[in-house]
N, CA, C and O of each residue as an XYZ file, in Angstrom:
392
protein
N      -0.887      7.529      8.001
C      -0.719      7.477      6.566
C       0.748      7.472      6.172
O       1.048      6.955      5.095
N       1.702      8.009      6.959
C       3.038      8.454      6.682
C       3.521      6.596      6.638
O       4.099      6.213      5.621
N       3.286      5.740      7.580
C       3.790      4.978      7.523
C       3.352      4.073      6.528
O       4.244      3.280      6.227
N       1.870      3.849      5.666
C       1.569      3.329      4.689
C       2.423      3.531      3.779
O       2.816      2.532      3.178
N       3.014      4.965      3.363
C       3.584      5.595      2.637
C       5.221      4.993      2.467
O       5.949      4.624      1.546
N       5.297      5.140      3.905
C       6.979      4.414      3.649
C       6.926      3.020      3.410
O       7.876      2.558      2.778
N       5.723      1.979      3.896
C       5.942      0.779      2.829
C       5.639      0.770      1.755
O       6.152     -0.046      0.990
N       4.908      1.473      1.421
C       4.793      0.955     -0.320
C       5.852      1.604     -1.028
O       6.073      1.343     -2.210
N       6.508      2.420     -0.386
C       7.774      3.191     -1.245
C       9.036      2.445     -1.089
O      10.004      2.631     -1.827
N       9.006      1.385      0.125
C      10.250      0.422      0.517
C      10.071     -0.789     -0.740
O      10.973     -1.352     -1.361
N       8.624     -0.963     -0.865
C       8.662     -1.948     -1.780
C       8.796     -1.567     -3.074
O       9.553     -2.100     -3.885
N       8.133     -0.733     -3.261
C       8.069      0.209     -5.390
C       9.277      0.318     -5.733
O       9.688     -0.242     -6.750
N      10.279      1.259     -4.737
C      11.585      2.038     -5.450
C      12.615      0.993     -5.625
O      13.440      1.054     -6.536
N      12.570     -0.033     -4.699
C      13.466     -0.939     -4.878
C      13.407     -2.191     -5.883
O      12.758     -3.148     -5.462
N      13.925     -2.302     -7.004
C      13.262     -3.041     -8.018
C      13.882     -4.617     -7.696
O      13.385     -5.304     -8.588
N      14.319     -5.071     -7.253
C      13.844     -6.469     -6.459
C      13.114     -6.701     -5.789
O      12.728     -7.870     -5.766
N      12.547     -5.770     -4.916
C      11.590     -6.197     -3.861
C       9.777     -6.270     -4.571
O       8.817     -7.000     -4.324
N      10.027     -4.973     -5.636
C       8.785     -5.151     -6.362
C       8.843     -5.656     -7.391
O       8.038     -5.255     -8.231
N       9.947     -6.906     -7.833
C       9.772     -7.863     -8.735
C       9.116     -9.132     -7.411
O       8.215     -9.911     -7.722
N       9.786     -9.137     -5.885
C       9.319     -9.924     -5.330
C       8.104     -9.541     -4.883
O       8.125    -10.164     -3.821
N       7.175     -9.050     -4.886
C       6.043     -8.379     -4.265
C       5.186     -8.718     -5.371
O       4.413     -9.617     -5.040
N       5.022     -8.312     -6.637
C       4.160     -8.862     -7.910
C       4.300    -10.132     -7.838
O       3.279    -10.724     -8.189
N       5.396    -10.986     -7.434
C       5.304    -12.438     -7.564
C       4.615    -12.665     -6.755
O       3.677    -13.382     -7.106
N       4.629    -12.265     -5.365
C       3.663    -12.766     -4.228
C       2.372    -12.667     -5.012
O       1.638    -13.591     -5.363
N       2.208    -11.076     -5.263
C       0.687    -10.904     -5.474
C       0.244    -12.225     -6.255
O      -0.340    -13.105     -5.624
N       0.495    -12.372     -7.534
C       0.298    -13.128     -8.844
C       0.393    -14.848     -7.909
O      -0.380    -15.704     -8.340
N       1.221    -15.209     -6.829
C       0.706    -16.782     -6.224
C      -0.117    -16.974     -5.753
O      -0.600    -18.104     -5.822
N      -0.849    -15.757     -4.864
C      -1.763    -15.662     -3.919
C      -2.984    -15.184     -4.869
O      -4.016    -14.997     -4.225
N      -3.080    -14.978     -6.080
C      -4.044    -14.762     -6.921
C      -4.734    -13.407     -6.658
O      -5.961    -13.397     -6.747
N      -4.159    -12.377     -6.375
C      -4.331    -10.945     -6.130
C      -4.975    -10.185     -7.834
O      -4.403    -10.410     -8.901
N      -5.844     -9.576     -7.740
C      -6.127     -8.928     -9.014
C      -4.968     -7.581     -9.485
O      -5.063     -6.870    -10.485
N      -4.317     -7.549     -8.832
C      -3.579     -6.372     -8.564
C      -1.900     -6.956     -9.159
O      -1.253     -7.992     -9.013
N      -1.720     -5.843     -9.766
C       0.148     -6.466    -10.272
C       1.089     -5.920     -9.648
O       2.183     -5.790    -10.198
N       0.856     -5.461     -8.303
C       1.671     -4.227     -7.973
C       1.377     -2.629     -6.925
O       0.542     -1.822     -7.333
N       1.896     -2.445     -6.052
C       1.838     -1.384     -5.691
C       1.560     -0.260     -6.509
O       1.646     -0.441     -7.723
N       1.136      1.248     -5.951
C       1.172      2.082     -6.632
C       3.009      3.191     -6.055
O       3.582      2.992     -4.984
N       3.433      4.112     -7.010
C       4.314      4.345     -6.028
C       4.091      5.916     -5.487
O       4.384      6.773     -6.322
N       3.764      6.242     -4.609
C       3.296      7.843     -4.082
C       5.090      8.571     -4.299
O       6.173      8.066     -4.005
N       4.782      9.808     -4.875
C       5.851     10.808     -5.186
C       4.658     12.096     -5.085
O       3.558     12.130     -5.637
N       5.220     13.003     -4.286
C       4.488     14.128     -4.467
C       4.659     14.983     -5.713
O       3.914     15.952     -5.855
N       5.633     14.684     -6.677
C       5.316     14.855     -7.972
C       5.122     14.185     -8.804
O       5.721     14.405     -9.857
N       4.271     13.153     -8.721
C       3.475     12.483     -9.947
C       2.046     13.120     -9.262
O       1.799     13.758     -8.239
N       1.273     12.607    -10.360
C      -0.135     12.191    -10.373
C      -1.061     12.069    -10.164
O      -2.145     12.589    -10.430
N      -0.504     10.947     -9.366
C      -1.781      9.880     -8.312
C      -1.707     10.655     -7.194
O      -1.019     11.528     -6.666
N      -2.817      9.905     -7.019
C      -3.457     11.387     -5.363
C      -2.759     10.221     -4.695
O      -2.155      9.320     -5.277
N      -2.953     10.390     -3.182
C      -2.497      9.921     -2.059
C      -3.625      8.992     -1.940
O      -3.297      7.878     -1.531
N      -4.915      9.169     -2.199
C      -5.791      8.754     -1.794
C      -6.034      7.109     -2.935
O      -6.571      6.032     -2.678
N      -5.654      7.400     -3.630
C      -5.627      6.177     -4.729
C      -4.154      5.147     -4.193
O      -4.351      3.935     -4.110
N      -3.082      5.563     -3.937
C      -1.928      5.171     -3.880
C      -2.034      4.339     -1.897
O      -1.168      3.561     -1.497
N      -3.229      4.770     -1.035
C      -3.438      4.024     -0.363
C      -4.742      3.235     -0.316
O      -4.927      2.483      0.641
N      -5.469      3.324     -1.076
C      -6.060      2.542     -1.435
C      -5.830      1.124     -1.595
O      -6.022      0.130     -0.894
N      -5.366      1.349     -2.724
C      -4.517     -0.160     -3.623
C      -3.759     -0.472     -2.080
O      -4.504     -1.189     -1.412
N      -2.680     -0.176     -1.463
C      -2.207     -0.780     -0.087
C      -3.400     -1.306      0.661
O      -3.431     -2.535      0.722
N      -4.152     -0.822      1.104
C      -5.841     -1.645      1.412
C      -5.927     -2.603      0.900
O      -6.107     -3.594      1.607
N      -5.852     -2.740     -0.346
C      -6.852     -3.756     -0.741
C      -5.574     -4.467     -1.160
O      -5.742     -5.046     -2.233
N      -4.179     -4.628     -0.588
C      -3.218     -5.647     -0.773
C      -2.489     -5.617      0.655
O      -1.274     -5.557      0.845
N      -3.344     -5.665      1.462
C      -2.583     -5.440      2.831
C      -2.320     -6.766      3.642
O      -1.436     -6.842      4.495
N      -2.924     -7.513      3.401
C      -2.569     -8.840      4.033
C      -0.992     -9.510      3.115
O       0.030     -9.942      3.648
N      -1.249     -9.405      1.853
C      -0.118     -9.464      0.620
C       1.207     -8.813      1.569
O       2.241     -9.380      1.924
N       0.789     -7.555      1.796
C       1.880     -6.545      2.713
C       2.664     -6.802      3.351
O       3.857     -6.500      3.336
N       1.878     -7.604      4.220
C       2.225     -8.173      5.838
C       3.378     -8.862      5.573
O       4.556     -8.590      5.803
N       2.664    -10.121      4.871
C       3.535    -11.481      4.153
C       4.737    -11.166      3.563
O       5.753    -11.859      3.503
N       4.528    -10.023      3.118
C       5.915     -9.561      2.040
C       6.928     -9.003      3.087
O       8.083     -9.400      2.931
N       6.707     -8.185      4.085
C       7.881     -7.790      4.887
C       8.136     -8.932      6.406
O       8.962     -8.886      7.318
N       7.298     -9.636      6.182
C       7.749    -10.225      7.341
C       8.702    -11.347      6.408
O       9.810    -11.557      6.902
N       8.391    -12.099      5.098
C       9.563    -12.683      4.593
C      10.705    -11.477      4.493
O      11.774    -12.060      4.310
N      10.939     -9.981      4.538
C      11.907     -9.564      4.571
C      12.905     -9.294      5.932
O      14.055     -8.876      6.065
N      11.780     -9.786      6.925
C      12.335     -9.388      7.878
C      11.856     -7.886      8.699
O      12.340     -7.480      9.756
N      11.192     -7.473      8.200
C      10.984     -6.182      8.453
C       9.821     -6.324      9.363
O       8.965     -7.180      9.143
N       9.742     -5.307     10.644
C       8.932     -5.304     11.180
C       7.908     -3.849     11.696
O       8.224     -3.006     12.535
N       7.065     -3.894     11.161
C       5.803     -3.050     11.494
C       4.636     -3.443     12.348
O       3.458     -3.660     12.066
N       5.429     -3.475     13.684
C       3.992     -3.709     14.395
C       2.157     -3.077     14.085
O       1.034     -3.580     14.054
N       2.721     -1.837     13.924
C       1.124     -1.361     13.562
C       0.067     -1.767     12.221
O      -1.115     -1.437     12.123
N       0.820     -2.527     11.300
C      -0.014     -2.529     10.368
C      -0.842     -4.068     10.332
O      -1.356     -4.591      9.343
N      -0.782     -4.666     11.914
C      -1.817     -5.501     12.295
C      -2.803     -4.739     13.651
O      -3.903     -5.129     14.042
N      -1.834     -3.316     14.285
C      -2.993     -2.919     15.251
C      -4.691     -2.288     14.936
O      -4.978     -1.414     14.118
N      -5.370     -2.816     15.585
C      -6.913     -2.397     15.236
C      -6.564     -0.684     15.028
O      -6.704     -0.175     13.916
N      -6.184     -0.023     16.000
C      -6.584      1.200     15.845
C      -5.794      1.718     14.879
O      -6.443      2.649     14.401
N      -4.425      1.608     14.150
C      -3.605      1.715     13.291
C      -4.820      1.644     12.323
O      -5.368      2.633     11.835
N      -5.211      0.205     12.083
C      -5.842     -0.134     10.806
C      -6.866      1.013     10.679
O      -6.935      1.742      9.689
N      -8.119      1.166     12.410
C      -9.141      1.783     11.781
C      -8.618      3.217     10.971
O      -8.965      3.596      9.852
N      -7.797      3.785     11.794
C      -7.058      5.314     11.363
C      -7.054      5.374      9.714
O      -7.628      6.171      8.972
N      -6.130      4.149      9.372
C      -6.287      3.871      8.229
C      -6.954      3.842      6.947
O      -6.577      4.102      5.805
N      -8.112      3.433      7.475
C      -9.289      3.201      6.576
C      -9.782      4.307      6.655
O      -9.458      4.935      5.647
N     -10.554      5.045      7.479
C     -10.693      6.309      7.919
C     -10.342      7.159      6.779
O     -11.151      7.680      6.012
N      -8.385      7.304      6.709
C      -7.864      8.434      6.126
C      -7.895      8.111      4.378
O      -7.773      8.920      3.457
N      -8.115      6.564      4.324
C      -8.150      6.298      2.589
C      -9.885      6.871      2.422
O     -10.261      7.593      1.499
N     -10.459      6.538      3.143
C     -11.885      6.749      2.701
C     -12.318      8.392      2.556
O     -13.150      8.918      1.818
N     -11.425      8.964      3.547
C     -11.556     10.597      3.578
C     -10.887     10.774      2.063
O     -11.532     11.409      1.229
N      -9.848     10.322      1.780
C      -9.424     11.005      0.430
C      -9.811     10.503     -0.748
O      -9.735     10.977     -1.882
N     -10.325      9.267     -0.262
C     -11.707      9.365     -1.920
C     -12.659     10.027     -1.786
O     -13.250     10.174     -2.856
N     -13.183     10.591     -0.834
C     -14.190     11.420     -0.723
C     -13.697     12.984     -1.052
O     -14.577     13.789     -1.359
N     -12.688     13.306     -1.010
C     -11.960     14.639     -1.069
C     -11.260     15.001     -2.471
O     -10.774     16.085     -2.794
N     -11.336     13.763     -3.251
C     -10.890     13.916     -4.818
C     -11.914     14.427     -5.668
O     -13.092     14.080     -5.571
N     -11.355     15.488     -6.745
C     -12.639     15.919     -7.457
C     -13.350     14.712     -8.444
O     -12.556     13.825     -8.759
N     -14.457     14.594     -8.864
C     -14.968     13.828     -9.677
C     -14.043     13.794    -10.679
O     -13.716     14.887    -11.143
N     -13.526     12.785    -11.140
C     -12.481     12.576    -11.952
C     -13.292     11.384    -13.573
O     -12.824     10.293    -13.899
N     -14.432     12.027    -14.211
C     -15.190     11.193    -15.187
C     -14.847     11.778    -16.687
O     -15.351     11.260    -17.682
């Protein structure tokens, strides 16, 4: 999770990269405008803030490999399953929020 964490925070805090990252999303026709950005003092649970990385993770890929950046694990199977795993544990671990 730590490393989900440091990409979406490489892309959020830096405001070129998440002017370039919404553009990706918005060519590739993503429903999504954007990362969320995890701060342990806001808000958003952890569990929402990797979520949204889920469900823009191929977007992800594309975006740091045009930067150059390389994360082998966030194409390894067992990386990924871990992954899914720990987003699905923390929607399950959030209080009913209605």
């Amino acid at each position: 999770m730590s490393l989900g964490i440091r990409v979406i925070n490489f892309i959020v805090a830096r405001l070129l990269n998440d002017r370039q990252f919404k553009t990706l999303l918005d060519e590739v026709g993503n429903n999504y405008h954007g990362l969320l950005l995890h701060s342990n003092a806001r808000w958003l649970s952890k569990g929402k803030v990797l979520s949204r990385l889920s469900d823009c993770l191929t977007e992800t890929r594309t975006f740091l490999e045009m930067k150059g950046i390389e994360h082998p694990e966030l194409a390894e199977i067992e990386w990924l399953l871990i992954f899914s795993l720990s987003c699905v544990y923390d929607r399950t671990s959030e209080p009913d929020q209605r």
